[in-house]
C-alpha positions in Angstrom: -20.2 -36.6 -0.6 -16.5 -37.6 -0.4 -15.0 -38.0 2.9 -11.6 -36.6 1.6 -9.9 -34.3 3.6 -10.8 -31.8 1.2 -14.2 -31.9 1.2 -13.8 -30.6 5.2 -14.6 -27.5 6.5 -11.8 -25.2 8.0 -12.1 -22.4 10.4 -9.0 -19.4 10.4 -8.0 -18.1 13.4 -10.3 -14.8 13.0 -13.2 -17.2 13.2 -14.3 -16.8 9.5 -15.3 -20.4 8.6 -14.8 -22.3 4.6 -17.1 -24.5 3.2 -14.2 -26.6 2.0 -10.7 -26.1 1.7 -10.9 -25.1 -1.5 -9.6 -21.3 -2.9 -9.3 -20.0 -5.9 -6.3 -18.4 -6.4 -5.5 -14.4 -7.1 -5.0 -14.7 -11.2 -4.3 -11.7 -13.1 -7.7 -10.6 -15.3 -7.0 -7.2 -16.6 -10.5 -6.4 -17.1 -10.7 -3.1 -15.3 -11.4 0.1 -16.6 -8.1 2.2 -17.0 -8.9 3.9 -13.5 -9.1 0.3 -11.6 -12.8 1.0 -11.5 -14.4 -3.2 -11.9 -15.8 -3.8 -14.6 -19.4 -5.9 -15.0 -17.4 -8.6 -17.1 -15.0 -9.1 -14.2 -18.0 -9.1 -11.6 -19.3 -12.1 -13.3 -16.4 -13.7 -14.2 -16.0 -14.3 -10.3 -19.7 -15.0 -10.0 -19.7 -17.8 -12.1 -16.7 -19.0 -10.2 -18.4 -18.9 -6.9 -21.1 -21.1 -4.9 -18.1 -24.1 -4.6 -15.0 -23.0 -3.7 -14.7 -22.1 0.2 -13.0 -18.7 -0.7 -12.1 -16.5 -4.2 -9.2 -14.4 -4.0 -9.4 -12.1 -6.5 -6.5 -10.6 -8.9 -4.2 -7.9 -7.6 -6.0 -4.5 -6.6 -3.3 -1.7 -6.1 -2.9 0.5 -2.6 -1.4 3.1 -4.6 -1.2 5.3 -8.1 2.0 4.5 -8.6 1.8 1.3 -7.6 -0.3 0.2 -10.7 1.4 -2.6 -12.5 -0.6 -2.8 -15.7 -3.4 -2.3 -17.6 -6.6 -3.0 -16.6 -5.7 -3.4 -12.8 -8.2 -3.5 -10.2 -7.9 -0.4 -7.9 -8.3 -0.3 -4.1 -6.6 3.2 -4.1 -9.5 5.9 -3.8 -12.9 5.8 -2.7 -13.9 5.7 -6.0 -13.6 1.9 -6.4 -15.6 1.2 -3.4 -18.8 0.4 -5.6 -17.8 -1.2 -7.6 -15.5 -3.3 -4.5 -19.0 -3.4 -2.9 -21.1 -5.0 -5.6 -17.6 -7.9 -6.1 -17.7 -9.0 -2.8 -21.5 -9.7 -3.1 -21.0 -11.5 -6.2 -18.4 -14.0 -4.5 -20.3 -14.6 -1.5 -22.7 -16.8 -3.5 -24.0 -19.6 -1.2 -21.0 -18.8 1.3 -18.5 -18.2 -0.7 -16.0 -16.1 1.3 -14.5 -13.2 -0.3 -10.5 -11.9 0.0 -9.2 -9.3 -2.1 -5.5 -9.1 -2.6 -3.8 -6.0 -2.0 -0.5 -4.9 -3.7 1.8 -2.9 -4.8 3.8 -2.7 -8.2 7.2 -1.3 -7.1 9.7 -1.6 -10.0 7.6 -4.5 -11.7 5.7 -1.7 -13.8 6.4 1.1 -16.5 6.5 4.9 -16.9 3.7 4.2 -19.9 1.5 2.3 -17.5 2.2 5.1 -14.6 1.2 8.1 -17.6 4.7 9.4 -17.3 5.6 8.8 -13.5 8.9 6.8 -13.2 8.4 3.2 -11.2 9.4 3.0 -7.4 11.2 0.4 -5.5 13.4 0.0 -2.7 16.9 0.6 -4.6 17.0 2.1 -7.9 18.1 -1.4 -9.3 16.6 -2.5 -12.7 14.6 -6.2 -13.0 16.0 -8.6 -15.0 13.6 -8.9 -17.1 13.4 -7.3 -20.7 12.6 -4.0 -21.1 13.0 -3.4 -17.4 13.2 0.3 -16.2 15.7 1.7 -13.8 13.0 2.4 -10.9 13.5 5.4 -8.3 14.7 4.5 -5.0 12.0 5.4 -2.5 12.7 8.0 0.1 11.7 6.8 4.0 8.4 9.4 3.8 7.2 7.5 1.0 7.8 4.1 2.6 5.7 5.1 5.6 2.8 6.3 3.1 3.1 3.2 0.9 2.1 1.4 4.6 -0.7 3.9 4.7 -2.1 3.2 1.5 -1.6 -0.7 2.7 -3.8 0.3 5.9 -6.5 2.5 3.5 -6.8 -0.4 1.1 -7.8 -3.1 4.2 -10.3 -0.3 5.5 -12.1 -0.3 2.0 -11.8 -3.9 1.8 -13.6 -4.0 5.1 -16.2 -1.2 4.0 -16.9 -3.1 0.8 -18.1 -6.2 2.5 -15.0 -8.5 2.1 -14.7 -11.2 4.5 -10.6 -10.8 4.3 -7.6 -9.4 2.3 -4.2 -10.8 1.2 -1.1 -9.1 1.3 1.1 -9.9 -1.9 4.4 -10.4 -0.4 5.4 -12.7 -3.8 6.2 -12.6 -7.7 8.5 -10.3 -7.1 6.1 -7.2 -6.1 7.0 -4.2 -3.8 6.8 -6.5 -0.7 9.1 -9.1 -2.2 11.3 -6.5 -3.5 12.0 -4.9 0.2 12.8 -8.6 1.5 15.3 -9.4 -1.8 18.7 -8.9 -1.6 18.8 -8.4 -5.3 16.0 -5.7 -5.7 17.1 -4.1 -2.0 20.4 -2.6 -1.6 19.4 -0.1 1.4 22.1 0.8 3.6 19.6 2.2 6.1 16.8 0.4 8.4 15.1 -0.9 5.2 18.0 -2.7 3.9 21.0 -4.6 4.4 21.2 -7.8 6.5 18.1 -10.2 6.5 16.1 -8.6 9.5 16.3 -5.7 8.3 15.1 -6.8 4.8 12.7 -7.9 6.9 11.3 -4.5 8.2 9.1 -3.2 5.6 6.5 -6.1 5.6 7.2 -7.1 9.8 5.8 -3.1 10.2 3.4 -3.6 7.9 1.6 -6.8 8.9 1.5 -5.4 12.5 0.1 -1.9 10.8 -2.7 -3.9 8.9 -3.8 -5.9 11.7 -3.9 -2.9 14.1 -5.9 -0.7 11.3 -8.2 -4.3 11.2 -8.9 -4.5 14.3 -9.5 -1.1 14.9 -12.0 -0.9 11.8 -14.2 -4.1 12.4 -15.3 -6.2 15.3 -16.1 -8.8 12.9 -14.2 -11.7 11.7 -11.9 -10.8 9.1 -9.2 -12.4 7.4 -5.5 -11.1 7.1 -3.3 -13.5 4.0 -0.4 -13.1 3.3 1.3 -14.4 0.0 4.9 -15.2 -0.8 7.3 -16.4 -3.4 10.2 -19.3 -1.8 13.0 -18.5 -4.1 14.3 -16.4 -6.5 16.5 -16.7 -9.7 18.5 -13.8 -9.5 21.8 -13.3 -7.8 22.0 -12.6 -5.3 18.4 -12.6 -4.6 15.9 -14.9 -2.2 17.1 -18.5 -1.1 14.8 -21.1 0.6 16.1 -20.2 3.9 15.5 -16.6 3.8 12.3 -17.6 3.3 12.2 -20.0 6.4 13.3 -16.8 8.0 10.3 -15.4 6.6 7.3 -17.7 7.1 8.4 -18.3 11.0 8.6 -14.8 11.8 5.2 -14.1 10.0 3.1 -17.2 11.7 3.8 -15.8 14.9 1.5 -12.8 14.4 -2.2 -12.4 14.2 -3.1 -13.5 10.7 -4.9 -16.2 9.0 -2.6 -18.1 6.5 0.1 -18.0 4.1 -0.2 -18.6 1.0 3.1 -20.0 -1.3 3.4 -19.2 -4.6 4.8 -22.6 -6.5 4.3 -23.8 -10.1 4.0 -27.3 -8.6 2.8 -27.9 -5.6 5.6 -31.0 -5.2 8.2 -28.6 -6.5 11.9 -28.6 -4.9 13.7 -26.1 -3.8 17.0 -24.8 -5.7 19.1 -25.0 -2.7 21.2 -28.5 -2.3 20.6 -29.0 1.2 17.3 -28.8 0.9 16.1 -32.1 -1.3 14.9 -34.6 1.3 11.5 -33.5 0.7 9.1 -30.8 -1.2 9.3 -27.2 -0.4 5.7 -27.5 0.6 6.9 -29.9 3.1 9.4 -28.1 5.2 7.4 -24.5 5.2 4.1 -26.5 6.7 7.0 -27.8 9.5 7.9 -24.3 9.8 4.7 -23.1 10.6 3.6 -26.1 12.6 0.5 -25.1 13.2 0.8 -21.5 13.7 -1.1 -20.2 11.4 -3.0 -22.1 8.2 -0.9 -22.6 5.6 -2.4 -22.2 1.5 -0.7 -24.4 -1.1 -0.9 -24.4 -4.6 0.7 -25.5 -7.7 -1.1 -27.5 -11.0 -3.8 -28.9 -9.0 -5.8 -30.5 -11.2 -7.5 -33.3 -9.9 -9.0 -34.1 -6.3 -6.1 -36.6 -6.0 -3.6 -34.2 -6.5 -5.8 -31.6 -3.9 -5.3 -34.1 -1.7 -1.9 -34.9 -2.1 -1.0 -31.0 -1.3 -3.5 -30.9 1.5 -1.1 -34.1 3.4 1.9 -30.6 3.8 -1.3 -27.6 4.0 -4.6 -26.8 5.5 -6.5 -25.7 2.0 -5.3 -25.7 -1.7 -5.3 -23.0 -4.3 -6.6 -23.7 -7.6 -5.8 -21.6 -11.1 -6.5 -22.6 -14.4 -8.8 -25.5 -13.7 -11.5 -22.7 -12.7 -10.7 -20.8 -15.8 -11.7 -24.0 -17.9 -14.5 -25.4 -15.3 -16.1 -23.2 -12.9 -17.6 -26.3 -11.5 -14.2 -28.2 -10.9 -15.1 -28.1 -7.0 -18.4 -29.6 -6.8 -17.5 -31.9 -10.1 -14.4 -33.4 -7.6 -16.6 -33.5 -4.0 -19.6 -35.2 -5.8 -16.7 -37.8 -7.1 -17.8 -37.3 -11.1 -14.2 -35.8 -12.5 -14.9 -37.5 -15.6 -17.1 -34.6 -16.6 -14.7 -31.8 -15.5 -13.8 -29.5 -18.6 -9.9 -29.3 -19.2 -10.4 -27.7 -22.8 -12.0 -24.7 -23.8 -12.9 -23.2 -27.4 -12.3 -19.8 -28.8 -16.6 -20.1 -28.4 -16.4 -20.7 -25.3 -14.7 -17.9 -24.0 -17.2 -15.3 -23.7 -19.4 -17.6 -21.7 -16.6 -18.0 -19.0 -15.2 -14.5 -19.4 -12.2 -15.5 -20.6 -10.5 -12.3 -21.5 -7.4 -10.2 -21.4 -5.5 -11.4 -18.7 -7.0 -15.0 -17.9 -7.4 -15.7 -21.5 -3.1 -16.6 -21.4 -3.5 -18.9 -18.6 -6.1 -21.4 -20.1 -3.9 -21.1 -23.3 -0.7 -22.4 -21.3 -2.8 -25.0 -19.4 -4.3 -26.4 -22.6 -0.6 -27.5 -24.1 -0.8 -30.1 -21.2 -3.8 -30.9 -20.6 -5.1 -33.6 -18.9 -5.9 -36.2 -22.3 
């Protein structure tokens, strides 16, 4: 067994200890049925990636109707997932294997076809710029104290399906990303305007979460939370919003966040910020507050490690999609053997459908030779 830093175990605030500090990250599956209800495919797609990695957190399950983004979404919105919720986490915590489910919400990053007719919702009725983008409806201040109720309903079913934790996905330019954008919130009430009060809708609802948590279990649970660093839009999220962001977050009750990157050595847009990766100035930021999740083309234990000198566990993607065994392939120090390429006949015996299918594709037009 390596004695990389990796290899460690790591113990979050709540007490819920990792094997490693390992994750697999949230990917988008699509497997679902069309009412969110799981699927057995996307049950044992996260069984077979289980056993190794110190947690799975699974795709994007949505808090509300009309916060479903697509097809084949997981659903965390009635009590009529909790089943199949139940029988997921069980399937994750394979050999200790801890189990998060990632809890979301659409806002104007879906479609009137995927809603059956119902027009998107977001904080200002201000398209995407993206194509084929809708004109979403602006959210009245009743419906933005039930979306933090649906928020609160999906943690309680996380917690009475067995989950050892949830994430809140504050990034990629979802409901909770949307509230903290200048570009996708143009509020001139509480919700909007200057940076705090950008800041409102997820500062209320991490504090609702917790509470609800705490008041639901009396055992160790995990509370993520999962954001995006910049945005391309103007005018939209710079770096030191997001500074703004991460410090005001790690002084609450939760476990880690968790950046979203493309590379985990990337650099920020912003000039004055080049000196060093982005990675490296959020994990001064949160000195220690809370842990901190990167992520980014991790693909070998070299490069894990290299992430893990600016974070306290790594995220991995597509090198679970192609090897389920990546983890214990890198900790038992035999990456010669770890699978980078995988057949249309392989597919079916990794569940590699829908959803996943498109990131194994984009990973194989790099791949490691």
């Amino acid at each position: 067994m390596t004695d990389r830093k990796y290899a460690s175990s790591f113990t979050f605030n709540s007490g819920v200890k990792l094997n490693n500090r390992f994750v697999m990250a949230p990917m988008t599956t699509k497997m679902s049925f069309f009412d969110g209800v799981i699927t057995k495919d996307e049950i044992s797609y996260y069984h077979l990636r289980s056993k190794e990695a110190g947690a799975i957190i699974t795709a994007a399950a949505n808090v509300s109707e009309g916060g479903k983004g697509w097809e084949g979404e997981l659903g965390i919105c009635d009590d009529k997932h909790l089943q199949g919720l139940s029988e997921l986490a069980s399937a994750i915590q394979t050999n200790g294997t801890k189990a998060i489910v990632q809890l979301y919400h659409g806002g104007r990053m879906t479609s009137s076809s995927v809603l059956r007719g119902t027009k998107p919702v977001a904080p200002s009725a201000v398209k995407a710029e993206r194509p084929t983008a809708e004109e979403p409806r602006e959210l009245e201040e009743k419906e933005i104290y039930q979306i933090i109720e649906d928020f609160k309903a999906g943690a309680v079913r996380a917690i009475q399906a067995g989950f050892d934790g949830i994430e809140l996905h504050g990034a990629n330019t979802y409901l909770l990303q949307q509230f903290f954008s200048p570009h996708s919130n143009r509020r001139e009430d509480q919700w909007g305007g200057s940076l705090e009060e950008r800041f409102r809708f997820a500062d209320l609802l991490v504090d609702e979460v917790i509470e609800t948590v705490n008041k639901h279990t009396d055992r160790p649970f995990v509370i993520g939370y999962r954001f995006s660093p910049e945005e391309y839009e103007t005018p939209g999220i710079r770096f030191e919003d997001t500074l703004y962001l991460v410090d005001k977050l790690a002084d609450k009750a939760i476990d880690y966040l968790h950046v979203s990157l493309g590379k985990y050595d990337q650099l920020s847009q912003n000039e004055e910020y080049q000196n060093q990766s982005m990675l490296a100035y959020l994990h001064e930021k949160i000195n220690g507050r809370t842990a901190f999740i990167s992520v980014g083309d991790i693909r070998t234990g070299q490069d894990a490690e290299k992430a893990l000198e600016n974070s306290d566990l790594t995220a991995l993607g597509r090198v679970l999609l192609a090897d389920p065994h990546w983890v214990s392939k890198v900790l038992k120090d035999k990456e010669e053997t770890i699978r980078y390429d995988v057949t249309d006949e392989e597919r079916e015996e990794l569940f590699l459908t829908n959803g996943v299918w498109q990131f194994m594709q984009n990973m194989m037009k790099d791949r490691i030779k």
